[in-house]
C-alpha positions in Angstrom: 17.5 15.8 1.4 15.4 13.4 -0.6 13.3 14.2 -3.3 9.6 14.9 -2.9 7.4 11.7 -4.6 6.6 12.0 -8.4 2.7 13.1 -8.7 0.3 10.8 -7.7 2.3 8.3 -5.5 1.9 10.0 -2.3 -1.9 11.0 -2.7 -2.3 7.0 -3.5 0.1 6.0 -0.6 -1.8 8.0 1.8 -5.1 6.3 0.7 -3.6 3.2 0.9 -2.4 3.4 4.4 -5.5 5.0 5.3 -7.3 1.7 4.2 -5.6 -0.3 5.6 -6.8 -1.0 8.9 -10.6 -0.6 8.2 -11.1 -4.4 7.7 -10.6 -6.9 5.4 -13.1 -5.5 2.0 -10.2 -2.5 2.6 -7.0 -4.6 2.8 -7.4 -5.6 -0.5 -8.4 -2.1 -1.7 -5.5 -0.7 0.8 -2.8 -3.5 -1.5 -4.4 -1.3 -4.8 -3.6 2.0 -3.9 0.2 1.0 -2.9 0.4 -0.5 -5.5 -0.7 2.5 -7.7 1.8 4.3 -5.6 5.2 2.1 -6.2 4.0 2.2 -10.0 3.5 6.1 -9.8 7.1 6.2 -8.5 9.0 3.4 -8.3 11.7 4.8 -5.9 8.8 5.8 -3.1 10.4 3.9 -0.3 7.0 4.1 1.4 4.8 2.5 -0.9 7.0 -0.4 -0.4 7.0 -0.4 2.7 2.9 0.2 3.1 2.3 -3.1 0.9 4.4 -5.5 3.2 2.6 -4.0 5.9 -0.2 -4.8 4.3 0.2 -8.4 2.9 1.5 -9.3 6.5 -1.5 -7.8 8.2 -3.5 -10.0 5.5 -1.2 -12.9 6.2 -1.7 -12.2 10.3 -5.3 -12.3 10.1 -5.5 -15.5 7.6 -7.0 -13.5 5.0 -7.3 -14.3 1.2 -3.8 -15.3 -0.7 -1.8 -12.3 0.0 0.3 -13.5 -3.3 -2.4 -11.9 -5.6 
């Protein structure tokens, strides 16, 4: 059984994924809370996971540099 997420990680994720398809002025702010969420706990799997999805979406839709 894996282990529940340190505090703060999946609160951030959540946030994260939540922003992510509101438009691009949330993308970014989407890439901040997963990010907040890998540092939080750096084994959450999902925060991983939500921040390629997010820097392809980014990527898809020709948006900013996805590199910052």
């Amino acid at each position: 059984m894996p282990r529940p997420p340190l505090p703060g990680a999946q609160e951030a994720y959540w946030r994260g994924r939540y922003l992510l398809n509101k438009g691009h002025e949330t993308r970014v702010l989407s890439i901040q809370f997963l990010e907040q969420a890998a540092r939080a706990d750096p084994q959450y799997a999902p925060a991983y996971a939500g921040l390629t999805t997010a820097c392809a979406t980014m990527a898809f839709h020709m948006e900013g540099d996805v590199g910052e």
